[in-house]
N, C-alpha and C positions, 0 to 999 in steps of 0.2 A: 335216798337209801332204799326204798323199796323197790321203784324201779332198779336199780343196780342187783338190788338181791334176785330179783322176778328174773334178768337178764341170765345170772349164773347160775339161776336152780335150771332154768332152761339148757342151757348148754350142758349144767352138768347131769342131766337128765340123757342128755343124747350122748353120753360116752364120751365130753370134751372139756376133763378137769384142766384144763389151761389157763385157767386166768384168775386173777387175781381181784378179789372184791373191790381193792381201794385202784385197780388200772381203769376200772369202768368212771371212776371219777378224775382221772389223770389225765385219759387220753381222749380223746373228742372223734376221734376216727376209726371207724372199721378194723382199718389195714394196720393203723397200729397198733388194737386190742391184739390180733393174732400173734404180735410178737412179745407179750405182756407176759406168758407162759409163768407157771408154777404156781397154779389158781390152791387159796390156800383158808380154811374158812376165818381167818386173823388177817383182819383189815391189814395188821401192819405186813402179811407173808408172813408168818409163822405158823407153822401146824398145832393143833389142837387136839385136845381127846376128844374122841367121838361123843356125842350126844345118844344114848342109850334109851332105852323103856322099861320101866320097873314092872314088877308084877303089881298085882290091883287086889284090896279087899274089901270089894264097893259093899258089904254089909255092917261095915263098921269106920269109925273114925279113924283117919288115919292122920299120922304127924310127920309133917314135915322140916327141914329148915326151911329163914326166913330167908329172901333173895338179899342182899343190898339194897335194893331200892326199896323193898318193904321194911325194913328196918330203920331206915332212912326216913319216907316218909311217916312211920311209927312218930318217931322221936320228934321229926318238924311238926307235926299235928299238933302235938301236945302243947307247945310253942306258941303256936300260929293265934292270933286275936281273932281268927275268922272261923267260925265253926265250921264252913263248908267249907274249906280248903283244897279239898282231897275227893269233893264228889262232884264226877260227874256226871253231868243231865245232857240227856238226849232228844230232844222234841219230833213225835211223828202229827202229821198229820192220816186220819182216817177213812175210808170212804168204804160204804157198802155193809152191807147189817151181818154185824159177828157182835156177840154177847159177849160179853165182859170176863165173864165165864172161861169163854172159848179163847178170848183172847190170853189170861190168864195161866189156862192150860197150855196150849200151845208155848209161852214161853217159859214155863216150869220146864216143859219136857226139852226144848233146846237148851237151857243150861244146866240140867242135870248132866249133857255131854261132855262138859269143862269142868274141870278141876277148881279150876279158880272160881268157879261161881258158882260152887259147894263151900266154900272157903272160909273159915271166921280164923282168929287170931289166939294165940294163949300166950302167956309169958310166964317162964319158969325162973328158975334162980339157979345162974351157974357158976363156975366157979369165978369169973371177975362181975358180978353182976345178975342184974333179970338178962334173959332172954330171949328174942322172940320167935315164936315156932307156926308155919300153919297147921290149920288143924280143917283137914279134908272131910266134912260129911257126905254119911250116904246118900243125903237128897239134896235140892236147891232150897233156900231158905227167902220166897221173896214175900215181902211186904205188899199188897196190892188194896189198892183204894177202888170206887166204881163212885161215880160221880152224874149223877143226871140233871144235866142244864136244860133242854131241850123249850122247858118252858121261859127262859130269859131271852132278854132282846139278843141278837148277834153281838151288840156294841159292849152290853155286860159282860154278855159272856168270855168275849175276848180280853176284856180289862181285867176279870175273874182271873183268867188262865194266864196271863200275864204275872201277877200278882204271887197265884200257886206256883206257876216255875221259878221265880225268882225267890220262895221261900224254900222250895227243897233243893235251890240250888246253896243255899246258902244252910242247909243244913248238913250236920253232922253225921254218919255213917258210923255206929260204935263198932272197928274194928274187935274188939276183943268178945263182945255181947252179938255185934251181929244185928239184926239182916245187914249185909254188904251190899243188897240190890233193893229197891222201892220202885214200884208203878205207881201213877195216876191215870185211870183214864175215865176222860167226861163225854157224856152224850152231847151232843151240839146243837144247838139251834138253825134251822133251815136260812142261809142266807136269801134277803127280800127277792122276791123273783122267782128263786132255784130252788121252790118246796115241792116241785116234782123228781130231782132230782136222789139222789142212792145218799141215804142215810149217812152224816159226818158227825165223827168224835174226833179226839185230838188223846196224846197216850204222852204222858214223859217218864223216860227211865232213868233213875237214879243209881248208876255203879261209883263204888268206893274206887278211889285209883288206884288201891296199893293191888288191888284184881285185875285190874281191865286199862284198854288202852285205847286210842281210835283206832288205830287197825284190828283190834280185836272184833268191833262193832261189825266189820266187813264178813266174820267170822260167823259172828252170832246171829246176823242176819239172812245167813244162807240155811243155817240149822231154824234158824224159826220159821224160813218161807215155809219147808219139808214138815214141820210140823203142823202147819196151820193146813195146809194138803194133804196131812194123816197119813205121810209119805213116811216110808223107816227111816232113821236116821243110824247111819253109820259110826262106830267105836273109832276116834280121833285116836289115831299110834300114839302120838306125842302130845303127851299133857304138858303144866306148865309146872308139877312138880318133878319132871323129868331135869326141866330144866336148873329149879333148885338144888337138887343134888348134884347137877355138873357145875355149877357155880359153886358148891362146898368143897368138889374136888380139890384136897392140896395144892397141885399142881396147877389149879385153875387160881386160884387164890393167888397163887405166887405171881404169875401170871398178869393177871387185872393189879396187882399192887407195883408189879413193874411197869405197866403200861400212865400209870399213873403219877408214878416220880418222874419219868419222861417227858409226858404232858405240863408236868408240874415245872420242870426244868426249862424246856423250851417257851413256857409262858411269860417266868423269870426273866429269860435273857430279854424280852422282848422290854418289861417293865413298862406295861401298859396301865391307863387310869380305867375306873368303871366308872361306863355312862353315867350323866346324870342329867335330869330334867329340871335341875331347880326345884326344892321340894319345897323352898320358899316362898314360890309363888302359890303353892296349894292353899285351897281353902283353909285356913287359921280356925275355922268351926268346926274342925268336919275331925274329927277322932278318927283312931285308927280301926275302932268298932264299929264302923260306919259302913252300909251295905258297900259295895265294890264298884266302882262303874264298869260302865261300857258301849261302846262305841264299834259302829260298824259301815263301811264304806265300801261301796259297790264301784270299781273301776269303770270306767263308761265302755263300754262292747270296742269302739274304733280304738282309744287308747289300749285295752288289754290285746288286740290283734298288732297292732301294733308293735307293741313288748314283745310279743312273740315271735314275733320276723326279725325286730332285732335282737332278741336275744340266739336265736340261728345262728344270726351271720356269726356273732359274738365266740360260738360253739359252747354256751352254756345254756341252763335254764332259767326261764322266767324266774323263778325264785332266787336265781343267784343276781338277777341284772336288779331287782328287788333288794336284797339281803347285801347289795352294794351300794345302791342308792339310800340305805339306812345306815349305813356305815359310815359315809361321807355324810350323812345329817347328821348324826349320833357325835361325833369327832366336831363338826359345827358348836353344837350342844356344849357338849364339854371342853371346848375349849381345849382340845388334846389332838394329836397325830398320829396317836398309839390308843384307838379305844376298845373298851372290854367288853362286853356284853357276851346270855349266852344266847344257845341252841337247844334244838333235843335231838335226838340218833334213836334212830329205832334199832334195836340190840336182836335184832333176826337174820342174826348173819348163817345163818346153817339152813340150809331145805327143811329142814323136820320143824324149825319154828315158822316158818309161812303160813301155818294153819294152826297154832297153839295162840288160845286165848289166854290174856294174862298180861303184868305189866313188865312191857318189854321196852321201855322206853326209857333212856339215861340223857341228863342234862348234862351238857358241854359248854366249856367257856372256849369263846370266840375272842381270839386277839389280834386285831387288823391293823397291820404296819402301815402307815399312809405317809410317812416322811419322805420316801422320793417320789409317789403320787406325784404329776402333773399335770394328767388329764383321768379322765374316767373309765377310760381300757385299761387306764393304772391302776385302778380303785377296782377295779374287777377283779384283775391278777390278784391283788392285794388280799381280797375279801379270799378266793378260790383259792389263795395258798392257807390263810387261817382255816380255813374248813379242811383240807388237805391233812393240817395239825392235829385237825379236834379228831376227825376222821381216824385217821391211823390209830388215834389210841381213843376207841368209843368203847371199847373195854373197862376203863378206869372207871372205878367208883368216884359219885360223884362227892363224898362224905372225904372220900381221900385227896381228893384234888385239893378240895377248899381248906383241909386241913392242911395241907404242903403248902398254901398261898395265902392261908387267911393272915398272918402276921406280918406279911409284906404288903397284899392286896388285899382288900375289901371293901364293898360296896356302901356298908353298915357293918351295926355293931353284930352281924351273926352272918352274913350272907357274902359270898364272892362276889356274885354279881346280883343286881337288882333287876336290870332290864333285861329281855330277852324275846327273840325275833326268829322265829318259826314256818314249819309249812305244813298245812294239813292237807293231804290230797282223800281223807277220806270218800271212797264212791256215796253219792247219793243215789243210787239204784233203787227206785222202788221194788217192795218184795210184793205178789198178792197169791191169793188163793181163789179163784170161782170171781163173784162181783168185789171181793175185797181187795182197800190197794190199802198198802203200808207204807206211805213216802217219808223220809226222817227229813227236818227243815234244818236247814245251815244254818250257824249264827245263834244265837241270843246267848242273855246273860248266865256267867257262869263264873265260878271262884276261881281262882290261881292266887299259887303262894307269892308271886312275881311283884313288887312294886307298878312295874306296865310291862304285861304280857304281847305283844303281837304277833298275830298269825296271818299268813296268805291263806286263802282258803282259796282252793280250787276247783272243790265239786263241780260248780256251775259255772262257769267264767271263771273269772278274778275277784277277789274281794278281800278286804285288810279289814281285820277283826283284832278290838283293841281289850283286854279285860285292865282295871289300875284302879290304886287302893287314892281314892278322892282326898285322903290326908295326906298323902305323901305325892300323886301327882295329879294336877286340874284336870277339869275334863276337856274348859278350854287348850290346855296344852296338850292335849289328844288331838283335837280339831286340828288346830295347827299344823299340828306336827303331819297329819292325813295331808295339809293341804300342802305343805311345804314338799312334801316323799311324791306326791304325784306332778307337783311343778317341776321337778328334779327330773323324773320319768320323762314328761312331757320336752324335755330338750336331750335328754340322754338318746334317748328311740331315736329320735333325729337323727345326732349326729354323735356316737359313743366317744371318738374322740376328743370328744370337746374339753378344751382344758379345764382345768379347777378354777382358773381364775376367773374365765367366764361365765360358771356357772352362778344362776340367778336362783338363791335360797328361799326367798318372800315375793311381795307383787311390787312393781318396781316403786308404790309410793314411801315403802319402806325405805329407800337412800334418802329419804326427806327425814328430819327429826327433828321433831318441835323443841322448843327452849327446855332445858331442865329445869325450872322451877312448875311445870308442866307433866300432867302424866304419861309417862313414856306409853306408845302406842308399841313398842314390843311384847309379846307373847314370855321372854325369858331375860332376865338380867344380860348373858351375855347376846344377846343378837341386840338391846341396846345402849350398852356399851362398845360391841363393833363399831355402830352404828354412829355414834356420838365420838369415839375416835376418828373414824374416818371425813366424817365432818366436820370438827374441831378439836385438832393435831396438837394444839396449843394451850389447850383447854386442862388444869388439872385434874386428875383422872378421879381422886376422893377429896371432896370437903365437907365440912363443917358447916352445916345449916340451922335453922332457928326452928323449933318445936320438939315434940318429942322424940321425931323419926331423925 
């Protein structure tokens, strides 16, 4: 999405509104974007009202409406058993001697530029109900901790810093009370060897999501370099309450609520199941209040080069020969030809949002036909028309969707979908000033409301980042599931055509299967049950045994 967007602010920068946001994902060629013509800022080609800038009373509070997706996640927070839900943490690492102070100031004064990271929440009483309204102040309101480890071993220290990210990651952010942002940053201990070396702390920031997004980060980090270099920082045209008021526009409304019965309808006809990982086999001890896990897998350099040459030929991207190769796992899984999981879509489909921080991100449910699939360029197609779907209408609320499908479809007793499979291309760009570097680190632990979250993360290579609630899915079934998506990869790059039938899900000891009075060396009910079907045809499929299972 972003690449697509960067594509048409370009051109439409050089005087060549021609083309159509959702042709950049249609068409795979040059020569046939040029004939795409009637570029329109509505995925589906529909015109839209212009995106406008309010006047500014930066000496007082100012209110706004809420977006959808703030409201939204309002209500799921309240909800949710996880207190960190909704926040997320960012990990830098540090190098070069800036005081805490400095560091502190510096990023006060780059979010005092954003709307949204002046931002707390109020809730009124209207006429069907509360609420809920932003409420813009005139300054940034961040919480900052100063922390000096300097005298613990390195190996504490990091166990320490481990420990502290993985509690504010799982802390709460009081949308209506506020701070929406939190710092930590610790002094570090000189690693053995390298105590000549330029001074190292390590910094995490905590933003509330109903604020901030990953691409926002890309944002904030350019206003923080200019600040840390006592360089001016420029007045952003377009805040992100510009954006709320053209989301409250009637006509906008009208709008996203049709793009939504549509989505809704075309999901309908399809009558897909949502994933499911066996919540069965989850640990039986592990509550739902249970920290989150997480799991993280680095592609190997030759495989992720790979991916990439075939995904060329292919004429998509890595992410999509990815987000296909899970889709034909996923459909494994559940035992289904029609499976649901979502997405997210970054909602900056207009030039004036490429530079507004704020949460501009909508979840999409993904429904991949695989019923005449019978090779894996089938399963591509398959995957790149469902996206196609979500695409055209990334307008639709996602409160509205699941309401149009949650009495036919649902994941759970509250959720469409449970699973969902994503791409971060956030830059890792280190920012610095003079001997100071600011590098943010990819990865670690972090909340999502998701049952089992995954993400491509692209900054640096390839790597498949898993977040999942340990009551509802293993972590061995994370593992798996890592090893099962990259064996898939591993003969897909090969040869894309290759049928479904010969594709090899497990490691080939797996067509082995010990007796059933025996414990199944499968990872999920159905791969042994496949399993045990295909080895004994004959075999009744449930019985009646002795004890209490």
């Amino acid at each position: 999405t972003i690449a697509a967007l960067r594509l048409v602010n370009r051109l439409t920068e050089t005087g060549d509104p021609h083309l159509k946001m959702l042709a950049t994902f249609r068409y795979t060629r040059v020569g046939a974007l040029v004939g795409a013509g009637g570029w329109s800022r509505d995925a589906a080609g529909e015109e839209l009202p212009p995106l406008t800038p309010a006047g500014r009373h930066p000496d007082q509070d100012t209110f706004l409406p809420a977006t959808s997706v703030q409201r939204r996640i309002w209500v799921d927070e309240q909800l949710s058993p996880h207190p960190g839900v909704y926040t997320l943490t960012f990990r830098f690492a540090v190098r070069g001697s800036v005081s805490p102070e400095a560091m502190s100031a510096s990023l006060r004064t780059a979010m005092n530029r954003h709307e949204a990271l002046r931002t707390v929440f109020s809730v009124k009483e209207g006429e069907d109900g509360p609420e809920l309204y932003q409420r813009v102040l005139p300054e940034a309101v961040l919480a900052f901790e100063s922390l000096d480890w300097r005298n613990l071993l390195p190996d504490e220290a990091s166990i320490r810093w481990d420990e502290l990210a993985r509690d504010l990651a799982a802390t709460r952010l009081d949308m209506v009370n506020g701070p929406l942002t939190r710092a930590v940053m610790a002094a570090l201990p000189p690693l053995p060897g390298r105590e000549a070396e330029a001074p190292r702390s390590a910094l995490i920031l905590a933003v509330h999501h109903a604020v901030f997004d990953a691409w926002s980060m890309q944002i904030l980090l350019s206003y923080w370099e200019k600040a840390l270099r006592g360089l001016p920082l420029e007045e952003s045209a377009f805040q992100y309450g510009d954006f709320a008021r053209w989301e409250d526009m009637p006509e906008v409304r009208e709008r996203m609520l049709r793009h939504a019965g549509e989505l809704s309808e075309g999901i309908l006809r399809l009558d897909p199941q949502p994933v499911s990982f066996h919540p069965v086999l989850a640990d039986p001890a592990t509550g739902l209040e249970a920290p989150q896990g997480y799991r993280f897998r680095r592609l190997e350099a030759s495989l992720a080069e790979r991916l990439r040459h075939a995904a060329a030929r292919e004429s998509v991207t890595p992410f999509i020969m990815l987000l296909s190769a899970f889709s034909l796992l996923a459909a494994q899984y559940t035992g289904t030809r029609k499976p649901l999981f979502g997405t997210f879509a970054a909602q900056r489909f207009s030039p004036e949002l490429e530079t507004v921080v704020g949460m501009l991100v909508n979840p999409l449910p993904l429904a991949v036909d695989l019923t005449a699939a019978s090779s894996f360029r089938d399963v591509i197609s398959a995957t790149h028309e469902a996206l196609m779907l979500a695409k055209r209408h990334e307008l639709a609320p996602f409160e509205e969707v699941t309401r149009n499908l949650q009495s036919r479809i649902a994941a759970n007793d509250h959720a469409l979908f449970s699973v969902s499979f994503s791409q971060d291309n956030t830059s890792s760009r280190p920012i610095s000033a003079g001997d100071v570097v600011v590098a943010m680190e990819t990865g670690g632990p972090h909340s999502s409301a998701m049952d089992l979250e995954i993400s491509l993360l692209e900054a640096s290579g390839l790597a498949l980042e898993a977040v999942f609630s340990p009551g509802v899915v293993s972590g061995r079934t994370v593992d798996e599931l890592f090893d099962r998506l990259i064996l898939i990869l591993e003969q897909t790059v090969r040869e894309p055509n290759l049928t479904l039938a010969a594709v090899q899900y497990g490691p080939q000891e797996e067509t082995l299967c010990r007796a059933p009075d025996l414990e199944p060396i499968h990872n999920t009910l159905w791969d042994w049950f496949a399993c045990m079907a295909g080895a004994r045809p004959d075999m009744t499929a449930i019985r009646q045994t002795d004890g209490p299972d």
